[in-house]
C-alpha positions in Angstrom: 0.0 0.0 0.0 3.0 2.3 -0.4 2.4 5.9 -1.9 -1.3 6.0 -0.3 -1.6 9.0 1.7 -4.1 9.3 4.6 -5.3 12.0 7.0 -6.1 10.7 10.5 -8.2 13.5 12.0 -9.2 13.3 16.0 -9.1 15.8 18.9 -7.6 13.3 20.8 -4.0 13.5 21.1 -3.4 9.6 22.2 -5.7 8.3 19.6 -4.1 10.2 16.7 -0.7 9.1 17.7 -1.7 5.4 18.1 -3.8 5.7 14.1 -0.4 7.1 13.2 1.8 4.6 14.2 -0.8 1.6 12.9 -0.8 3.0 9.6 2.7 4.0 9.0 3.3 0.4 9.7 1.1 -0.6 6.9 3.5 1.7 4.8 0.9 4.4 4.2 2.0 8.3 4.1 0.3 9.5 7.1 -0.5 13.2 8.3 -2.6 14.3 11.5 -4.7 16.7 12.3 -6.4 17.8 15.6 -9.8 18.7 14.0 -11.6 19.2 11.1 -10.7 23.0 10.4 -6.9 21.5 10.3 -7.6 18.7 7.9 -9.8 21.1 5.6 -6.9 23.7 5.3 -4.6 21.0 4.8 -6.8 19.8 1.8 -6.7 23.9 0.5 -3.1 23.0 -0.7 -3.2 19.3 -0.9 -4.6 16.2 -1.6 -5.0 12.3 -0.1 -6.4 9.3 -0.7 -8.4 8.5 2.3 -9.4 10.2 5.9 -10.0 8.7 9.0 -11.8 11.5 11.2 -13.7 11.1 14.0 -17.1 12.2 14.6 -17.8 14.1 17.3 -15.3 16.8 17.6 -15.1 20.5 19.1 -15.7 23.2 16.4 -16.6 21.1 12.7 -17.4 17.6 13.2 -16.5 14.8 11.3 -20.0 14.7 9.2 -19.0 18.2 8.1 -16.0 17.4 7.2 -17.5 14.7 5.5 -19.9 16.9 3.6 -17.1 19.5 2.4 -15.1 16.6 1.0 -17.5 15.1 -1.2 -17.3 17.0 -5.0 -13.6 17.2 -4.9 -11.8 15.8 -7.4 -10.1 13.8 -6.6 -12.1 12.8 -3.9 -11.0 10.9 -1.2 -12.5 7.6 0.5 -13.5 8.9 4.3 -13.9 6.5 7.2 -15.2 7.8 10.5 -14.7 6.7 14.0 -18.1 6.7 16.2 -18.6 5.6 19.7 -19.8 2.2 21.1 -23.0 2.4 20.7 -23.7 4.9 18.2 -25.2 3.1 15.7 -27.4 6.2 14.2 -24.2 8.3 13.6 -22.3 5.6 11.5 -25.8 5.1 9.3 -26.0 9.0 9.0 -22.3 8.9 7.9 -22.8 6.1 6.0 -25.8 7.6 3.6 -23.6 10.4 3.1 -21.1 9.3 1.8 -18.5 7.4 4.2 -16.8 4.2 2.6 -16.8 2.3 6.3 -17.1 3.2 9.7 -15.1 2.3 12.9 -16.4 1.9 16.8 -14.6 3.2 19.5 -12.8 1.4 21.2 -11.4 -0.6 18.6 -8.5 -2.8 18.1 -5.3 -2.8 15.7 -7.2 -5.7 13.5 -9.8 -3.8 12.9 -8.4 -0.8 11.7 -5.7 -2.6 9.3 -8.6 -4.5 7.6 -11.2 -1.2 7.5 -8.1 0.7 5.9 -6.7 -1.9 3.5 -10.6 -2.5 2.1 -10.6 1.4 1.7 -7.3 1.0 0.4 -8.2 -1.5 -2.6 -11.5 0.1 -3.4 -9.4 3.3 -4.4 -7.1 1.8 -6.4 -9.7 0.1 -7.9 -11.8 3.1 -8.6 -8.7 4.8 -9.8 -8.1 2.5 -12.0 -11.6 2.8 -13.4 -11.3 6.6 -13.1 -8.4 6.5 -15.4 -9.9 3.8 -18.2 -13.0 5.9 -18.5 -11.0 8.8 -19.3 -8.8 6.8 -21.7 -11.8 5.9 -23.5 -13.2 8.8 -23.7 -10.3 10.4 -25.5 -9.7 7.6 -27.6 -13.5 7.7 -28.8 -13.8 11.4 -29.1 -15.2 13.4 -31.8 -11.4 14.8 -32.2 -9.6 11.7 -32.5 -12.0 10.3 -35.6 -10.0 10.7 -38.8 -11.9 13.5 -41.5 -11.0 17.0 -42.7 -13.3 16.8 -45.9 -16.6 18.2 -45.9 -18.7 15.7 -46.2 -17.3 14.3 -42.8 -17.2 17.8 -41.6 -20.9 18.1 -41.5 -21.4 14.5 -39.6 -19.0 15.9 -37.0 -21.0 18.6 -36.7 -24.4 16.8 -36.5 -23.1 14.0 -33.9 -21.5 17.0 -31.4 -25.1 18.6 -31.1 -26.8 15.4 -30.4 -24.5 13.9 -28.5 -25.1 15.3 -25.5 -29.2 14.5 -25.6 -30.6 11.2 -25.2 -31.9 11.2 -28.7 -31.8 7.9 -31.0 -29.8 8.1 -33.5 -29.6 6.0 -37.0 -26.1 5.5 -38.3 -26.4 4.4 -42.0 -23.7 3.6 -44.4 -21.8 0.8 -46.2 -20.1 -1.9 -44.6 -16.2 -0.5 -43.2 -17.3 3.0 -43.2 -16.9 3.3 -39.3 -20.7 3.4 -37.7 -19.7 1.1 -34.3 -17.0 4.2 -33.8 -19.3 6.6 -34.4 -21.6 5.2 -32.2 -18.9 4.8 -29.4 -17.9 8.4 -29.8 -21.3 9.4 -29.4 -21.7 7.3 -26.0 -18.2 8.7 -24.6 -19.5 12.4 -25.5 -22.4 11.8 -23.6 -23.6 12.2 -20.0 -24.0 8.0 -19.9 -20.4 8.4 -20.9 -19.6 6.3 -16.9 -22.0 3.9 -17.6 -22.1 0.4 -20.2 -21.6 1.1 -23.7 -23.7 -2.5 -25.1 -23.5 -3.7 -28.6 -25.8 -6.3 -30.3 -25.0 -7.7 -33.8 -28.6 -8.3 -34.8 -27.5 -10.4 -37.9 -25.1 -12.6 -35.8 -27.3 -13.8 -33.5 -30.4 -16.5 -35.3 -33.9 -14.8 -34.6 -34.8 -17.8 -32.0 -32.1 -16.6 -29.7 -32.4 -12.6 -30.3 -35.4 -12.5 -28.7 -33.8 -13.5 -25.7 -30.6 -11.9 -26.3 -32.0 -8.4 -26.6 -34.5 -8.6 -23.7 -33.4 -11.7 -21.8 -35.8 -14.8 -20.1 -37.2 -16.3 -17.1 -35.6 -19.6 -16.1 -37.6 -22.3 -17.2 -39.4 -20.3 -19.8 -38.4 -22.6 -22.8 -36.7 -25.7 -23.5 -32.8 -25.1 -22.6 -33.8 -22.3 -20.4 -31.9 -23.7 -17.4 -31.4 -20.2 -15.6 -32.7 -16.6 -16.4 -30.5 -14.3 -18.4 -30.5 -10.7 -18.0 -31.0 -9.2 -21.6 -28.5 -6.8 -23.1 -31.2 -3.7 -22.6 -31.5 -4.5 -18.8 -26.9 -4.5 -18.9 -26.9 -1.1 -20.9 -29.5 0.7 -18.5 -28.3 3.9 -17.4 -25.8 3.7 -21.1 -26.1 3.0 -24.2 -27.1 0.1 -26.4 -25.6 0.0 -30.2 -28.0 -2.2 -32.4 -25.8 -2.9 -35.4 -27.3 -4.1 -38.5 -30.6 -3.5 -37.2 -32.6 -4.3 -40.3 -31.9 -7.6 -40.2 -34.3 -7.9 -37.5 -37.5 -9.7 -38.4 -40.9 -8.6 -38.7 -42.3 -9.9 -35.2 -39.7 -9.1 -33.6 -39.8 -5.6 -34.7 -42.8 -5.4 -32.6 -41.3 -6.0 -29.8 -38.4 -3.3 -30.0 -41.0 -0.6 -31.0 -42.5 -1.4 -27.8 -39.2 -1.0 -26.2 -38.4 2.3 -27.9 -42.2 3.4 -26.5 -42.2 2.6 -23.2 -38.9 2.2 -22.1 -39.8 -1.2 -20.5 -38.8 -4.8 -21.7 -40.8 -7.9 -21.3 -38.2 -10.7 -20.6 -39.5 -14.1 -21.8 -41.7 -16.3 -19.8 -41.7 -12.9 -16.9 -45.0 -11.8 -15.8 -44.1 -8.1 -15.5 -42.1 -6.0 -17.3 -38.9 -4.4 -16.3 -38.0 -0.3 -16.6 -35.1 0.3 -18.7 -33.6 4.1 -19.0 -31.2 2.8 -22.1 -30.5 5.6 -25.2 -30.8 3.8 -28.3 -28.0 3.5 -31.2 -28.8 1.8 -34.5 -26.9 1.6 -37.5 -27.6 -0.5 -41.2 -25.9 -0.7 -44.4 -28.9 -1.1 -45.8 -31.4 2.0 -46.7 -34.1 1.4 -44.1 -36.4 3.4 -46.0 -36.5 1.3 -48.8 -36.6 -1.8 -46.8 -40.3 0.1 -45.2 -41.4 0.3 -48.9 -40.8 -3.1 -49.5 -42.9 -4.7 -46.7 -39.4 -5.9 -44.5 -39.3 -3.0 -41.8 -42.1 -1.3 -39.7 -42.4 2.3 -40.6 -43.2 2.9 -37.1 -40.3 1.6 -35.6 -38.5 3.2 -38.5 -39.6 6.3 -38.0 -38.5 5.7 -33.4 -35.1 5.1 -34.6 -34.2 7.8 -37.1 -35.2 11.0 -34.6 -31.7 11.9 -36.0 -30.3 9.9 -38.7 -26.8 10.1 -39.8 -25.5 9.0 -43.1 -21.5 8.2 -43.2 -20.2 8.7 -46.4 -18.2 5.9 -48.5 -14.5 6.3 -48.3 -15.1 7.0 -52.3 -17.3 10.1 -51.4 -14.4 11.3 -49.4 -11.2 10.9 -51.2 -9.6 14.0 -49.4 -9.3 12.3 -46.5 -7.5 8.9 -47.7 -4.0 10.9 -46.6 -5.2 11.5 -43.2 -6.4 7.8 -42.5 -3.1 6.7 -43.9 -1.2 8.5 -42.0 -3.0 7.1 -39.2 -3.4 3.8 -39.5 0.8 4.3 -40.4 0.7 5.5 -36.6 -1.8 2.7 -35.6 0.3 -0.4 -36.7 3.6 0.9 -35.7 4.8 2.4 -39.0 4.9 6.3 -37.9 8.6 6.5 -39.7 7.6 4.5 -43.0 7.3 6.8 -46.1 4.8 6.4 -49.2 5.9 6.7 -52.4 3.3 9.6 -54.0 3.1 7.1 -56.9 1.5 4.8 -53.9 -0.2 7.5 -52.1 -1.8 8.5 -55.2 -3.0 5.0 -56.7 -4.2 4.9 -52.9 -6.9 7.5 -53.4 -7.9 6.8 -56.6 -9.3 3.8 -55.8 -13.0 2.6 -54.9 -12.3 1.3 -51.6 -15.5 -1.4 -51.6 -14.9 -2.3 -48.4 -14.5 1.6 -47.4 -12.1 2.7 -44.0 -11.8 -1.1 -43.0 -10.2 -2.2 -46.2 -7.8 0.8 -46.4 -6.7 -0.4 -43.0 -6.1 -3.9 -43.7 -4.3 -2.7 -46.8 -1.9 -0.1 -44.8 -1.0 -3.0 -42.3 -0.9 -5.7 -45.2 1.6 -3.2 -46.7 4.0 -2.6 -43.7 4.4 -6.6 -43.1 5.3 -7.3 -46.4 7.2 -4.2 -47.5 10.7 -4.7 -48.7 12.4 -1.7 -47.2 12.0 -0.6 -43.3 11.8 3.2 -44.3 9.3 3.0 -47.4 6.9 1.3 -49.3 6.9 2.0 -53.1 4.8 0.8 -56.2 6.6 -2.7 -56.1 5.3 -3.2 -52.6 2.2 -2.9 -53.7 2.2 -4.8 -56.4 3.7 -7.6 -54.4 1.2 -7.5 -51.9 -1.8 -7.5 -54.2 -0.5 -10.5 -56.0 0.3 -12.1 -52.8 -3.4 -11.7 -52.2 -5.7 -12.0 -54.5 -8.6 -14.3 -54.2 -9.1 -17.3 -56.4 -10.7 -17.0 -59.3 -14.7 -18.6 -59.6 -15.2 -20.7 -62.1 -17.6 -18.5 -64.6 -19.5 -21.8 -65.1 -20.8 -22.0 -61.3 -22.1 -18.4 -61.8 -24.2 -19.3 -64.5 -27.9 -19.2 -63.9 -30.0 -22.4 -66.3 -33.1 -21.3 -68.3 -35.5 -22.9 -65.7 -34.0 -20.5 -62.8 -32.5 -22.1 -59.7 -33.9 -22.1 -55.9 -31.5 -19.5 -54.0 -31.9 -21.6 -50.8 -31.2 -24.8 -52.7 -28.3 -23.0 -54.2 -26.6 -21.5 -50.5 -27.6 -24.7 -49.1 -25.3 -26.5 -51.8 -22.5 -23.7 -50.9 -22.6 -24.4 -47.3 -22.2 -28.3 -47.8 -19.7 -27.9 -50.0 -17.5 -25.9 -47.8 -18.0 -27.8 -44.4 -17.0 -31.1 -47.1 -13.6 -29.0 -47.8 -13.1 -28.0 -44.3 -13.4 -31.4 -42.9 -16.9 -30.8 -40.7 -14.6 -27.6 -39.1 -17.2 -24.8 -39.1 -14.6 -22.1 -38.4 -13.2 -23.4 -41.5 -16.3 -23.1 -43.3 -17.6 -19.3 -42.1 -13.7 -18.7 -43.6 -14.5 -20.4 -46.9 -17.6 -18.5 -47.6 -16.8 -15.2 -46.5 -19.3 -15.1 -42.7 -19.2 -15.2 -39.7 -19.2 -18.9 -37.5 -22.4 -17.4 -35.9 -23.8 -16.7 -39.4 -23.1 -20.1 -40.7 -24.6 -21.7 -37.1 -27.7 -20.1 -38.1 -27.6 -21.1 -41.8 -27.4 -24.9 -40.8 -29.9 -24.7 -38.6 -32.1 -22.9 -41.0 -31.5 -25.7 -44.5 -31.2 -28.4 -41.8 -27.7 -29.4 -42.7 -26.9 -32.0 -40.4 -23.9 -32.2 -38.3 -20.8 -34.9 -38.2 -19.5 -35.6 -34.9 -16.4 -33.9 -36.3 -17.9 -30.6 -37.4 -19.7 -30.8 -33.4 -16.7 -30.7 -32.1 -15.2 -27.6 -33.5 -12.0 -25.2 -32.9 -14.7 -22.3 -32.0 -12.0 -20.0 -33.9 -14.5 -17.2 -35.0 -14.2 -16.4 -39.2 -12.9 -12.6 -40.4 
């Protein structure tokens, strides 16, 4: 416990000396004072982790003390000292704000372990203190990567509704960035100290999102073995990120508009509902307005989730900013004093960029493994690493659609078969093949019925890029 300072704080000379003497021994920086005015002078120009004061005191008491002491920043952990007997004082202390209480007359024991609790719960709340405010900065508005001005006006949108509890819908392709946006938005926010929760709703098969979003009752269906707390009920008090949100079906929909309404969830098999204060972050890369005017999303709930909506532009749409990103994903992956050639640098922003920020990334780091020189990558490099790369070719053949029309579930069915036959029954090795996710295929065999080998059951559990 060495480098923890304390202020012992008693009137009583005898009982200040022996606190002293205990605590030094536990290696804890230790200053007295003889009352309260002391210690709160002694706080004007200085700071400490934790104060043992007594209550009952000539002049300020110790609840006073108490009371000035809370708000500072930093704050420190009190722990006041009450007589035998006083049982009211310590709960009085106690709702305002004391970590622990002692009784007088206690013994060396005693103290040591009230102290060293105190002790650990300020390190541990430092600790917090300080990863809060590490996330914070790294997801702040500041720190996303965008001079041009289409990003300039999203920056500008997101830091005026930030600080509300508006929903907001993020829309844009896949690798543009919306989970970051969305974190920035939480860390900019007064939930900012509270649980930042994301859901993958086309991850998870609809049998088990239901559950997942809004949680059960043990005993509620078959395999319900225990209750689980839904991922609404973890963020309240946050934020909870729906990503790909349009993949949620139509009955379920219902459900989340309800949600959004009420700001209660019905957990399955429960008999009541449950009060949730959770603000609501969706994203899609598909145009939810289109999927309302083809029958596949409620316009209701569409209309709940885009109070503000957001669009984040393609990488292609903001070619301006292609330096910037690789400059810092140079930084990122370790490559701060590796040069681009401008032959490089300019083949890098005329390009589409299909898969948008993410695929830029992947390139930039592709590009500082294989690179040839420590100090710069030049068109060669690139070259190299495209070749070393690029996909197998498809057959044109297999693409080829027959005059009476195929069954596209037949078809994916066929696909997924194929690849668990090529990967052994490994359905790691599979998602890879095909390009999804190991929870994405999980669903897929469940939904054609593929059956299982004992060899594909018994799996790696490696999930796919």
């Amino acid at each position: 416990m060495t480098g923890y300072r304390v202020l012992v704080v008693d009137d009583d000379e005898s009982i200040r000396a022996v606190l002293g003497f205990q605590l030094e021994e536990l290696g804890l920086d230790v200053t007295l004072a003889a009352s309260a005015e002391e210690a709160w002078k002694l706080f004007e120009g200085d700071s400490h982790d934790l104060v043992v004061t007594d209550v009952r005191m000539s002049g300020m008491s110790g609840l006073e003390l108490l009371d000035r002491l809370r708000g500072r920043d930093p704050e420190p952990l009190v722990i006041v000292m009450t007589a035998y007997g006083s049982v009211r004082q310590a709960v009085d202390a106690m709702k305002r704000g004391a970590h622990d209480y002692l009784t007088k007359p206690f013994d060396r024991d005693s103290v040591r372990l009230a102290v060293r609790k105190a002790i650990e719960f300020a390190k541990i709340r430092s600790e917090n203190t300080a990863l809060r405010r590490e996330l914070r900065d790294r997801y702040s508005f500041s720190n996303l990567v965008g001079r041009s001005a289409a990003m300039e006006q999203v920056f500008r949108v997101l830091s005026r509704v930030a600080p509300s509890d508006a929903t907001v819908l993020i829309e844009g392709e896949t690798g543009t960035g919306k989970e970051l946006i969305a974190r920035a938005l939480h860390y900019a926010s007064r939930r900012n100290s509270a649980k930042f929760i994301t859901v993958n709703c086309a991850a998870i098969p609809r049998e088990l999102l239901e559950s997942e979003l809004f949680g059960h009752e043990k005993g509620s269906f078959t395999g319900a073995t225990r209750a689980k707390t839904g991922k609404f009920e973890l963020a309240d008090g946050g934020t909870i990120f729906l990503d790909e949100v349009g993949e949620i079906e139509l009955d379920l929909q219902k459900k989340l508009l309800r949600v959004l309404q009420e700001r209660e969830v019905d957990r399955v098999g429960a008999a009541e509902p449950v009060p949730v204060d959770v603000r609501v972050v969706a994203a899609t890369n598909r145009s939810l307005a289109e999927l309302v005017e083809a029958g596949e999303f409620r316009k209701d709930l569409y209309y709940r989730l885009s109070v503000v909506p957001v669009r984040i532009p393609a990488l292609r749409e903001r070619r301006d900013d292609i330096p910037l990103l690789v400059e810092h994903f140079l930084r990122k992956h370790g490559g701060a004093d590796v040069a681009f050639s401008e032959a490089v640098l300019a083949e890098l922003v005329t390009r589409d960029w299909p898969g948008n920020v993410r695929e830029l990334e992947n390139t930039i780091e592709r590009l500082l493994v294989l690179r040839r020189s420590p100090g710069r990558i030049d068109e060669q490099d690139l070259r190299e690493c495209e070749a070393a790369f690029v996909p197998p070719a498809v057959e044109s053949a297999a693409l080829e659609i027959p005059a009476g029309g195929v069954v596209l579930g037949d078809v994916e069915k066929q696909l997924i078969e194929s690849a668990l036959r090529k990967a052994h029954g490994n359905q790691s090795k599979a998602a890879r093949l095909l390009g999804i996710s190991r929870q994405t295929l999980l669903y897929r065999l469940k939904k054609h019925a593929i059956p299982m080998s004992r060899d594909a059951q018994v799996d790696d559990g490696g999930a796919a890029p």
